[in-house]
ZADREN-818459 format. One line per 10 residues: number of its first residue (from 1); their letters; for each residue x, y, z of N, C-alpha, C, O. Coordinates in nm, 3 decimals. Atoms other than C-alpha are relative to their C-alpha. Example, Ala and Ser with C-alpha at 12.3 -4.5 7.8 and 13.67 -1.06 7.14 Angstrom:
<sites>
1 = AS = 0.089/-0.119/0.000/1.230/-0.450/0.780/0.090/0.120/0.000/0.194/0.118/0.066 | -0.082/-0.119/-0.006/1.367/-0.106/0.714/-0.077/0.109/0.073/-0.026/0.220/0.090;
</sites>
This chain:
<sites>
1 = XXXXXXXXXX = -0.018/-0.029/-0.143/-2.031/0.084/-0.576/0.112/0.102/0.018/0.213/0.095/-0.053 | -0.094/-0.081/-0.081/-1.838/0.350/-0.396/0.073/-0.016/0.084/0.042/-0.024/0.202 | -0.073/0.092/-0.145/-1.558/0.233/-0.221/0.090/0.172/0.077/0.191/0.161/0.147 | -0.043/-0.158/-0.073/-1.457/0.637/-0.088/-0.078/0.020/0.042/-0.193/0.016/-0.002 | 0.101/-0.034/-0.082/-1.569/0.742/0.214/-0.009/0.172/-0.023/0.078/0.232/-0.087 | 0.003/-0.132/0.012/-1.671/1.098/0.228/0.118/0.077/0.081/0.146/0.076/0.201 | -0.168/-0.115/-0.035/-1.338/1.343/0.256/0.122/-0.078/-0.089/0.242/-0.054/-0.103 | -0.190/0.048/0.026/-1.100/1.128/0.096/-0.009/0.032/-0.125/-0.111/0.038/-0.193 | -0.008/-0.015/0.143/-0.966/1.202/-0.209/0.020/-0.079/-0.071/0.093/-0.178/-0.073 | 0.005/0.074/0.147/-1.049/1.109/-0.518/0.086/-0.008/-0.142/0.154/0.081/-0.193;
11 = XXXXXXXXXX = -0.097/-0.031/0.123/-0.891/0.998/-0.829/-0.059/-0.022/-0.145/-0.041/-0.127/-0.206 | 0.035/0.022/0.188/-1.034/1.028/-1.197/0.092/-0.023/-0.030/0.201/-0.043/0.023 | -0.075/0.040/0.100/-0.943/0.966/-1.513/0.115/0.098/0.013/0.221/0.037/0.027 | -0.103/-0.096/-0.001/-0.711/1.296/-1.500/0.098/-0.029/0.070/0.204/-0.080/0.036 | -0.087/0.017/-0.073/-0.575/1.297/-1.217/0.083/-0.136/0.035/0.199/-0.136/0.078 | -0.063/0.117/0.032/-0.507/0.931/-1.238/0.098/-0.049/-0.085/0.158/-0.156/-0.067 | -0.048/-0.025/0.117/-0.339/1.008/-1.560/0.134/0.046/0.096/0.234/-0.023/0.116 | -0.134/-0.093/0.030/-0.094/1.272/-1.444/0.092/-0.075/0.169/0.213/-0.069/0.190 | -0.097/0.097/-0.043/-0.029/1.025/-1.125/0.098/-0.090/-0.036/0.219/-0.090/-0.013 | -0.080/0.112/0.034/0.075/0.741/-1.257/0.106/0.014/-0.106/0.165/-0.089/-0.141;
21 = XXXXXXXXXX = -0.094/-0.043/0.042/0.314/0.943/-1.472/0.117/0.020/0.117/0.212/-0.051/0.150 | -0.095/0.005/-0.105/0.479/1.083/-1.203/0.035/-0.106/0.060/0.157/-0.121/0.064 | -0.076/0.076/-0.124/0.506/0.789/-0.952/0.095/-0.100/-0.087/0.195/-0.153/-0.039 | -0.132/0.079/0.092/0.694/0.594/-1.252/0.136/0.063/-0.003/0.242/0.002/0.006 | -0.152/-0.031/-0.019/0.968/0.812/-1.248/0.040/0.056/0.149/0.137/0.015/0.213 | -0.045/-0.058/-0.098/0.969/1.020/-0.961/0.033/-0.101/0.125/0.121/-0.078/0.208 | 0.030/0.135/-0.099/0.906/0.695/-0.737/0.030/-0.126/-0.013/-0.019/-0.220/0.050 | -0.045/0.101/0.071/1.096/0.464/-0.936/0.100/-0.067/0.113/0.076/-0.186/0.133 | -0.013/0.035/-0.120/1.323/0.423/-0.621/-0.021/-0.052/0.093/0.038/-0.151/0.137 | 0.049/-0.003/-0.130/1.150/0.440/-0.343/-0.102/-0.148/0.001/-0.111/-0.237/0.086;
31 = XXXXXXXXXX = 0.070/0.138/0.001/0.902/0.173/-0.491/0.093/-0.165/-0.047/0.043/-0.276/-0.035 | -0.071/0.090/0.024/1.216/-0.050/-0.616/0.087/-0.019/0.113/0.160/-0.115/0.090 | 0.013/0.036/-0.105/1.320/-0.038/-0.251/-0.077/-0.076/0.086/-0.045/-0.186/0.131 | 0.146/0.093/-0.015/0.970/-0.133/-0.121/0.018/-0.198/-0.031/0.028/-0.307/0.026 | -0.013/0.181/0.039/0.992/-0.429/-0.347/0.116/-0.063/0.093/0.077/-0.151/0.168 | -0.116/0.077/-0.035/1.338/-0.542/-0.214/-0.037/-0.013/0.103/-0.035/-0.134/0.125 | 0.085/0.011/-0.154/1.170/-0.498/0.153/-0.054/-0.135/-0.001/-0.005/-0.239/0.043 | 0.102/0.087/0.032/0.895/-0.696/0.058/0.016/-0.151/-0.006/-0.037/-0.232/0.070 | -0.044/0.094/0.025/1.074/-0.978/-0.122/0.081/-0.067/0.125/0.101/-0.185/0.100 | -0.048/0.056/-0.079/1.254/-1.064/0.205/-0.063/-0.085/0.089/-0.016/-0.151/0.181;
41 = XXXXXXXXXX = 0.133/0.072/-0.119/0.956/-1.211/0.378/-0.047/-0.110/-0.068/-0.124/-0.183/-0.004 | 0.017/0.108/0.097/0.925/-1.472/0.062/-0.134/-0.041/0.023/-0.175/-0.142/0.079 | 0.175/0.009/-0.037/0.560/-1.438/0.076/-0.061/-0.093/-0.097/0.028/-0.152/-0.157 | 0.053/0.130/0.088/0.313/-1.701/-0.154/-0.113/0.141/-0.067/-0.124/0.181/-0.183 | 0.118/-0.087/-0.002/0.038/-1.444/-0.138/0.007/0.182/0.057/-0.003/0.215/0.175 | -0.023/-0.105/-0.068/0.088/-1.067/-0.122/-0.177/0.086/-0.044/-0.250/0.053/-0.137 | 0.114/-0.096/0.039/-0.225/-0.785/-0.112/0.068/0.140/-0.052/0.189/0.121/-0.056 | -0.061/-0.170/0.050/-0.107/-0.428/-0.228/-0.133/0.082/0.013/-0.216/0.071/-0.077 | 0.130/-0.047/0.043/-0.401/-0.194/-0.119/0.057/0.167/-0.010/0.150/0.241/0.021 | -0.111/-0.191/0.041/-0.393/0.160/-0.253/0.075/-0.006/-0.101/0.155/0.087/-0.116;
51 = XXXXXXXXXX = -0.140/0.044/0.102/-0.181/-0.009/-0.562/-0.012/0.098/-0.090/0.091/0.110/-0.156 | -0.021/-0.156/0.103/-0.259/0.322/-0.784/0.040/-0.128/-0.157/0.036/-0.248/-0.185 | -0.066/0.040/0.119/-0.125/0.260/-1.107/0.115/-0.152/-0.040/0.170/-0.187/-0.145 | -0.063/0.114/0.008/0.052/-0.063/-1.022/0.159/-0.008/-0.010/0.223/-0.103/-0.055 | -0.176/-0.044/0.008/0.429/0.071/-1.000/0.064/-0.175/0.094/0.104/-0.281/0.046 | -0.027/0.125/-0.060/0.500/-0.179/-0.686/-0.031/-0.132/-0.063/0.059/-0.208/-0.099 | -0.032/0.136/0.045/0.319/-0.487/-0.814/0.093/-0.015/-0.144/0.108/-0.136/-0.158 | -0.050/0.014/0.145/0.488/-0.488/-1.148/0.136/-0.002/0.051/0.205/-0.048/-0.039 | -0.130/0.043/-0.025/0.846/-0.498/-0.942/-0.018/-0.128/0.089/0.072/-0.206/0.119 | -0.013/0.154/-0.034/0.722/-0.787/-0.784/-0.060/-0.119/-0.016/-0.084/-0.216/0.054;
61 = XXXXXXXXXX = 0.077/0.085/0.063/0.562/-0.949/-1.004/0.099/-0.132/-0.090/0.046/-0.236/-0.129 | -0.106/0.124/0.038/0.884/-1.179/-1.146/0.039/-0.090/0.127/0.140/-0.161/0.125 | -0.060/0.066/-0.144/0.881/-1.327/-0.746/-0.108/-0.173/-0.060/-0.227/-0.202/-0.074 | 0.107/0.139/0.035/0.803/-1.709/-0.858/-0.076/-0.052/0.134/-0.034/-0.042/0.249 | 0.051/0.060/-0.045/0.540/-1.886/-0.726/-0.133/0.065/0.109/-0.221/0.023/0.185 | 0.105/-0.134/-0.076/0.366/-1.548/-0.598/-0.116/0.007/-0.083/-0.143/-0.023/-0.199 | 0.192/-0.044/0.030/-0.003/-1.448/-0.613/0.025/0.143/0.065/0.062/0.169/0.180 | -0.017/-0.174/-0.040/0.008/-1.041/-0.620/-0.167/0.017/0.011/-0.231/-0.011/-0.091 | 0.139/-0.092/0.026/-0.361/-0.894/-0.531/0.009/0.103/0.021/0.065/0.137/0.125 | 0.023/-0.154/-0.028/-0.435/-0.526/-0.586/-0.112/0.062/0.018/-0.176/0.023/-0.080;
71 = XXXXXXXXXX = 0.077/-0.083/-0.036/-0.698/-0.305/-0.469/0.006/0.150/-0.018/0.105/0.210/0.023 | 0.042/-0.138/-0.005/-0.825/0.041/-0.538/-0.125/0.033/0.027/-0.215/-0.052/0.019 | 0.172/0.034/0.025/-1.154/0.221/-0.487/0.032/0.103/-0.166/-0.058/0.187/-0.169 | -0.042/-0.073/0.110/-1.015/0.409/-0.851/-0.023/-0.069/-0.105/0.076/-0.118/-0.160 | 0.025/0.013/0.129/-1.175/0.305/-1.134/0.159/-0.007/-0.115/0.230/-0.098/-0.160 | -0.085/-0.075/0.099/-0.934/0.506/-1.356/0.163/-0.045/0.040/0.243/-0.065/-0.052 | -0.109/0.141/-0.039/-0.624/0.309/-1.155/-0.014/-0.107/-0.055/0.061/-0.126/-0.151 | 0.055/0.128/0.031/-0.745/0.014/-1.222/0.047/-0.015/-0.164/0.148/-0.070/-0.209 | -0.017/0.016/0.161/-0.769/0.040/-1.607/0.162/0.024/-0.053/0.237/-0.033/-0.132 | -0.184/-0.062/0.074/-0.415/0.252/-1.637/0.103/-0.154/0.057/0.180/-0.215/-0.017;
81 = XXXXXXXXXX = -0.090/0.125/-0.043/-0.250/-0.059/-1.391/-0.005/-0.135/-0.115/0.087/-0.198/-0.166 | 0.082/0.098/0.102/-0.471/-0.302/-1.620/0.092/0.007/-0.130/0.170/-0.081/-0.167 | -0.136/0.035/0.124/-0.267/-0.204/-1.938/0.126/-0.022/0.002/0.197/-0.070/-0.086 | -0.133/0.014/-0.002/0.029/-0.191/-1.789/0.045/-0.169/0.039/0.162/-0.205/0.026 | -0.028/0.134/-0.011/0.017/-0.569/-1.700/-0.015/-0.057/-0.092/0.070/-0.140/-0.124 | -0.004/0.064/0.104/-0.123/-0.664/-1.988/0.141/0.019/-0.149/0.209/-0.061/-0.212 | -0.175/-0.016/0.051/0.181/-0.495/-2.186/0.077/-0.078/0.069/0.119/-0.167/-0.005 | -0.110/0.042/-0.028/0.410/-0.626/-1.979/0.004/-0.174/0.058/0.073/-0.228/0.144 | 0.026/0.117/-0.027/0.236/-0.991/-2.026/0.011/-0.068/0.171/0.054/-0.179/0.201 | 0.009/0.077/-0.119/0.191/-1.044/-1.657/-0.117/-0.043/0.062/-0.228/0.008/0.079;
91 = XXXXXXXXXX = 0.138/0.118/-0.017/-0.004/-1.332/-1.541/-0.068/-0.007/0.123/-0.186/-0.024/0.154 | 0.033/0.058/-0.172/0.042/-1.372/-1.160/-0.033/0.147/0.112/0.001/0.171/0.227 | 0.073/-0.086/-0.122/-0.169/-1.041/-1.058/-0.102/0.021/-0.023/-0.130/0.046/-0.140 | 0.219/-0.048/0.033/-0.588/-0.972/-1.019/-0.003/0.158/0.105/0.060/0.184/0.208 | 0.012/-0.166/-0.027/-0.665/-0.597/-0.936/-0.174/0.024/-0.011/-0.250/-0.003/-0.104 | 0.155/0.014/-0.045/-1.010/-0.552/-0.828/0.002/0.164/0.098/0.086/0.212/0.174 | 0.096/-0.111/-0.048/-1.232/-0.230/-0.725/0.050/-0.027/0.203/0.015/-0.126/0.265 | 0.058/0.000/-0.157/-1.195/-0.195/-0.333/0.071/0.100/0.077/0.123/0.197/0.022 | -0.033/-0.110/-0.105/-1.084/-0.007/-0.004/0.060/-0.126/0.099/0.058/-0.249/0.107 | -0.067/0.082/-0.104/-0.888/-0.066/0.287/-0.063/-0.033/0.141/-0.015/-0.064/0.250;
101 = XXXXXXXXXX = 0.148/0.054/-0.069/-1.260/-0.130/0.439/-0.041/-0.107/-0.053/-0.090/-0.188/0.026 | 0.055/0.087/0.067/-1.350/-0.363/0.168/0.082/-0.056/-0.138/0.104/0.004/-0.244 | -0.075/-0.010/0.096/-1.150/-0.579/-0.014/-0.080/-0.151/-0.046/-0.099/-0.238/0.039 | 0.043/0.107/0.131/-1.299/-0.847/-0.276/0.046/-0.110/0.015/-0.017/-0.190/-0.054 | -0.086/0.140/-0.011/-1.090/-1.141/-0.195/-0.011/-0.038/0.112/0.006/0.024/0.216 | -0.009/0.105/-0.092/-1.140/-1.453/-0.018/0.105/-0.012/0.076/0.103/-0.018/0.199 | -0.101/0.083/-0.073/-0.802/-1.555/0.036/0.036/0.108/0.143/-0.025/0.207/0.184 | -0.067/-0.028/-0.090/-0.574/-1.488/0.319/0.178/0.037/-0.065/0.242/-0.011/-0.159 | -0.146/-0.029/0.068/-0.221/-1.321/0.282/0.130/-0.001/0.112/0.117/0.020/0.232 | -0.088/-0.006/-0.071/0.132/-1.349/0.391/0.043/0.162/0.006/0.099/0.196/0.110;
111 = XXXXXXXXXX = -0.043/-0.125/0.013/0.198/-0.976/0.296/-0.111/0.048/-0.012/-0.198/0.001/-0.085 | 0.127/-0.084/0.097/-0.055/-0.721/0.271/0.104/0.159/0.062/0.146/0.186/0.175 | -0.065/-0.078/-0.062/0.128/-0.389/0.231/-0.086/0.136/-0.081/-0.162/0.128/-0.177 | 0.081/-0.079/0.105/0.011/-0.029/0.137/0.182/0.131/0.022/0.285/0.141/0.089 | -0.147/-0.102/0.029/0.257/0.278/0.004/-0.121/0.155/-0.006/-0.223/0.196/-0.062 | 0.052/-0.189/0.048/0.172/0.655/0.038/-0.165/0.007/-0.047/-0.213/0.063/-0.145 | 0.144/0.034/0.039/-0.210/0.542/0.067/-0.037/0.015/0.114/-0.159/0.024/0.127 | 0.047/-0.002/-0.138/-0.201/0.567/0.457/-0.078/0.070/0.009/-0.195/0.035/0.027 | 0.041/-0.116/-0.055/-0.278/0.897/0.512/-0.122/0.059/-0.066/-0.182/0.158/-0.024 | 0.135/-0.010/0.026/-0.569/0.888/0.301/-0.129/-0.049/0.016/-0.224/-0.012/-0.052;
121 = XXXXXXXXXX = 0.092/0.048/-0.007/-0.796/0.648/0.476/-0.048/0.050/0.158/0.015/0.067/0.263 | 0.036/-0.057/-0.125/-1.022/0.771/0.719/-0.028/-0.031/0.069/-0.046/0.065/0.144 | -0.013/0.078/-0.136/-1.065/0.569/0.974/0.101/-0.121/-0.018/0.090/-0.242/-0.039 | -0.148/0.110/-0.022/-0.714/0.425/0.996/-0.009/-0.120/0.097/0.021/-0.231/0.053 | 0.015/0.105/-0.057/-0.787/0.217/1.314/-0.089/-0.104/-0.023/-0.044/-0.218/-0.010 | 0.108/0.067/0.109/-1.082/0.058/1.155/0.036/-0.087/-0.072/0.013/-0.207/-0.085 | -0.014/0.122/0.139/-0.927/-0.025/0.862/0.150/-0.101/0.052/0.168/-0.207/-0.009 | -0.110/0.090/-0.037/-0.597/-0.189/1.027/-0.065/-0.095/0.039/-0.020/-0.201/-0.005 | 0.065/0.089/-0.134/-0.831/-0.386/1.274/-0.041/-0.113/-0.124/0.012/-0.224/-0.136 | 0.059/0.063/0.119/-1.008/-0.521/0.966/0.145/-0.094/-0.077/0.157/-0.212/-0.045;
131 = XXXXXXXXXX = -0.086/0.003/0.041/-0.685/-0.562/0.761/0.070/-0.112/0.036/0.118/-0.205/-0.029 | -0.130/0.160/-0.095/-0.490/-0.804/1.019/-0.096/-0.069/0.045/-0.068/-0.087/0.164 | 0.110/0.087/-0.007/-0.802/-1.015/1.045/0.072/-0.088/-0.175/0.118/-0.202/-0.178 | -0.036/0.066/0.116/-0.704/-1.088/0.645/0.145/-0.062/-0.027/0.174/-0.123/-0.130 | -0.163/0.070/-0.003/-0.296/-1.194/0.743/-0.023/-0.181/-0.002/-0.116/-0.224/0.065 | -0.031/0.162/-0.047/-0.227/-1.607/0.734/0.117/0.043/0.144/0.191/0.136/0.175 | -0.097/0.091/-0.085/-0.055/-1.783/1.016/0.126/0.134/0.002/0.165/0.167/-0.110 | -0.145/-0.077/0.061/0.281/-1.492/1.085/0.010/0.072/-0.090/0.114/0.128/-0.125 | -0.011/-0.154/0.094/0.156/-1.255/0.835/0.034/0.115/0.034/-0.013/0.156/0.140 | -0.018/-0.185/-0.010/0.292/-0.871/0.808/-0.130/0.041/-0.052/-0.209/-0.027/-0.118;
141 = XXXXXXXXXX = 0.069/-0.131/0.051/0.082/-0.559/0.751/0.126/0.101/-0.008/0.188/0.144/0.089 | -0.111/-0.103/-0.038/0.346/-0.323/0.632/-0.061/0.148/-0.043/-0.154/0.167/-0.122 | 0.064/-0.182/0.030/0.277/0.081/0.614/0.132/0.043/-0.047/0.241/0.029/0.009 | -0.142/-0.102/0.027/0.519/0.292/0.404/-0.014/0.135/0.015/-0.127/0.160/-0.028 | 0.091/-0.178/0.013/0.447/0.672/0.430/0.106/0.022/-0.032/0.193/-0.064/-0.045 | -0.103/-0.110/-0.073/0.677/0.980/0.443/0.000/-0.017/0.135/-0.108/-0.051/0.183 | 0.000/-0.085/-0.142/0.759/1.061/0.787/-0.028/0.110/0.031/0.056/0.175/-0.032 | 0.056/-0.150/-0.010/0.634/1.370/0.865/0.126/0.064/0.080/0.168/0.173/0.041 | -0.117/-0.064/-0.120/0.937/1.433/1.176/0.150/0.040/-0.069/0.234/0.116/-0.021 | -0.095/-0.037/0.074/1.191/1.401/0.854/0.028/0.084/-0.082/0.136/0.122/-0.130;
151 = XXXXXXXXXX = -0.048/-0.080/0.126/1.091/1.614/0.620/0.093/0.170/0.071/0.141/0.189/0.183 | -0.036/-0.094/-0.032/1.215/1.971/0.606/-0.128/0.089/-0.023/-0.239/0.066/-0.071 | 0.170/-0.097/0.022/0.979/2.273/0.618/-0.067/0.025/-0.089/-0.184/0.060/-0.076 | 0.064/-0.025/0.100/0.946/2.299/0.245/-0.052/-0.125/0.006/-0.174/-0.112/-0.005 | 0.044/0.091/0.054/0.878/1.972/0.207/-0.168/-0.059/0.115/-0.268/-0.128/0.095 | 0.148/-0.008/-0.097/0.610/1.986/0.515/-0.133/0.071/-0.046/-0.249/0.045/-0.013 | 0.089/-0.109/0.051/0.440/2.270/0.328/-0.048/-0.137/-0.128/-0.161/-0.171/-0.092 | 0.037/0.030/0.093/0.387/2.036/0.008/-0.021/-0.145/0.016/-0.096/-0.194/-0.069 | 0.034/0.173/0.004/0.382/1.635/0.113/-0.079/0.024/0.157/-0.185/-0.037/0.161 | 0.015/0.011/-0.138/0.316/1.718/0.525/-0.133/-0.105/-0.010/-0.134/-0.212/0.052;
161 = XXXXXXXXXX = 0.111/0.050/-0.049/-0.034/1.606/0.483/0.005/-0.156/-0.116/-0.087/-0.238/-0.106 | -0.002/0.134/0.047/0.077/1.296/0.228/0.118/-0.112/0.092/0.195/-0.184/0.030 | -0.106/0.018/-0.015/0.295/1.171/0.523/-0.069/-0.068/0.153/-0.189/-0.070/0.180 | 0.082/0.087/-0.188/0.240/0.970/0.938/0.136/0.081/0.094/0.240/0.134/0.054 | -0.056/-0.083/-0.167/0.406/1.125/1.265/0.058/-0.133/0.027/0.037/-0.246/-0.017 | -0.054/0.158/-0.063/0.608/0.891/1.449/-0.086/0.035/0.131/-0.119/-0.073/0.180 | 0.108/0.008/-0.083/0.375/0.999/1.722/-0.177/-0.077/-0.026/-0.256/-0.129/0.052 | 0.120/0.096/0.007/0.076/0.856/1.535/0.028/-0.131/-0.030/-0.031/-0.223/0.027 | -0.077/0.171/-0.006/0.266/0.537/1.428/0.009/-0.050/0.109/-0.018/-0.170/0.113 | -0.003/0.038/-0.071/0.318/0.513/1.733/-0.097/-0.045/0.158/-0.073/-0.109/0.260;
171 = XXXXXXXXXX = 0.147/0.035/-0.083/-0.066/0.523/1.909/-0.046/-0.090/-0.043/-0.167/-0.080/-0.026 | 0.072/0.048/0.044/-0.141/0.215/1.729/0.064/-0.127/0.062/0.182/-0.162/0.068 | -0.108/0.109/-0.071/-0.105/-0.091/1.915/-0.153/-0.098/0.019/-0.266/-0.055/0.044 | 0.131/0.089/0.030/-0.343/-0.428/1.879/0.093/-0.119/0.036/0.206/-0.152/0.000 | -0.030/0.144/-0.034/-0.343/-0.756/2.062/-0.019/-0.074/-0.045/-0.133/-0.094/-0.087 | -0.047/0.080/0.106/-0.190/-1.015/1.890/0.064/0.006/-0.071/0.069/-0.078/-0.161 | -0.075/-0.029/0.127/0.027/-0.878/1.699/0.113/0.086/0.053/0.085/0.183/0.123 | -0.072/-0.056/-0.007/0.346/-0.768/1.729/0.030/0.134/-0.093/0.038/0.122/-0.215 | -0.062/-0.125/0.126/0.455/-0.365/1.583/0.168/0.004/0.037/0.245/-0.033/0.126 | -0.123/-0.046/0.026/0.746/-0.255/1.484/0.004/0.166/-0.066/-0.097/0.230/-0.093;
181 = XXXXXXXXXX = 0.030/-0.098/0.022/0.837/0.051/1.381/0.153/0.082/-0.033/0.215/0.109/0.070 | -0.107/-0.037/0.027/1.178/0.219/1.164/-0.038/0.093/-0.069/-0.155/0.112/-0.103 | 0.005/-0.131/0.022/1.238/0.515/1.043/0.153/-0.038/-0.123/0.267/-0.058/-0.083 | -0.125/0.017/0.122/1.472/0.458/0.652/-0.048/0.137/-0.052/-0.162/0.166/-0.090 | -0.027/-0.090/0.073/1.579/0.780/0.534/-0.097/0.129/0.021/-0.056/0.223/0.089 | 0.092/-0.102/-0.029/1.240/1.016/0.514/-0.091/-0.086/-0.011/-0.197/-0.050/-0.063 | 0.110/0.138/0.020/1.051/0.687/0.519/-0.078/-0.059/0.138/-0.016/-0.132/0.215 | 0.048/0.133/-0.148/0.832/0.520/0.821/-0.064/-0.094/-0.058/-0.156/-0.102/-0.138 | 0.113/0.122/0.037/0.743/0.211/0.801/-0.047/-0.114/0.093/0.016/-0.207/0.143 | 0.069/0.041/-0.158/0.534/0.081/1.056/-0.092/-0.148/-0.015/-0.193/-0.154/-0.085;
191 = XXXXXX = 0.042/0.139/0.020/0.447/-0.306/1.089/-0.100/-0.075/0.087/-0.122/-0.023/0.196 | 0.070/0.082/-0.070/0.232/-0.543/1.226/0.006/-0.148/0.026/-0.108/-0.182/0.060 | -0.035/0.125/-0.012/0.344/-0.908/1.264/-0.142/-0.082/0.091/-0.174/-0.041/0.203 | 0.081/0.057/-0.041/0.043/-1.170/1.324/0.121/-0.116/0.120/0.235/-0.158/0.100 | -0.106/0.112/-0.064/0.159/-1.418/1.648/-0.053/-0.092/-0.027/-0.171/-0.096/-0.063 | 0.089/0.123/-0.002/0.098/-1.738/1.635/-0.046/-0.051/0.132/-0.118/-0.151/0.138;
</sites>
């Protein structure tokens, strides 16, 4: 099955390759931030969709008593994340084929978060609507992007289009759920809180 809709980009074996090089170092940060985010919400059950190469779950994969699920529609993710857990003997994550249309798992989550995966799904309202249907009881949806309003002009020319507006973060608004919405560093990260 094809979990990419037509326009979005794709990731082979290659380019999957020369990702998941980079986001290990270059993103070694930004995703060991993330985690520390994350970990504050002491979740049971987190989703990660968009998990690429598995950088994030693998920093929060020592959180006891956690259930990590990951999603891609990337084949060639999948396998590169796949060794890297199995190297690094970890037990408490399943990584499965999907989209942030279609994700493989029953359960329900206290976290479901995605990183620098936003801006590639094409019908964003769609897939949120869907998305916070899969929260438990007080679940987040968290979004990390770039900001687009932070960068500078070079960096508009080369990430702009891997990045969210605080104007579009900010057209998204769904009953039942509380947003939020901060702005760390060149970071947005735009939330969704289930009410009870």
């Amino acid at each position: 099955m094809d979990y990419y809709e037509k326009g979005e980009e794709r990731f082979g074996f290659v380019s999957s390759k020369i990702y998941s090089i980079g986001s290990s170092k270059a993103m070694k940060s930004f995703y060991s931030f993330i985690a520390g985010d994350i970990k504050k919400y002491k979740p049971k059950r987190i989703l990660d969709v968009g998990a690429g190469p598995g950088d994030l779950a693998l920093l929060l994969s020592n959180m006891k008593n956690t259930e990590i699920y990951c999603i891609d529609p990337s084949n060639s993710m999948k396998k590169i994340a796949e060794k890297r857990f199995t190297r690094n003997r970890i037990k408490n994550i399943r990584y499965e084929l999907g989209s942030s249309r279609n994700i493989p798992f029953n359960e329900k989550f206290d976290v479901i978060v995605t990183t620098i995966s936003f801006h590639h799904w094409k019908e964003k309202e769609k897939s949120i609507k869907y998305l916070l249907k899969k929260l438990n009881k007080n679940g987040i949806f968290i979004i990390y992007e770039f900001c687009y309003d932070k960068l500078n002009a070079i960096q508009k020319m080369s990430i702009g289009k891997h990045s969210l507006s605080i104007k579009e973060a900010e057209s998204y608004k769904f009953r039942g759920y509380k947003k939020n919405k901060e702005i760390i560093n060149k970071i947005i990260k735009l939330s969704f809180t289930k009410l009870s």
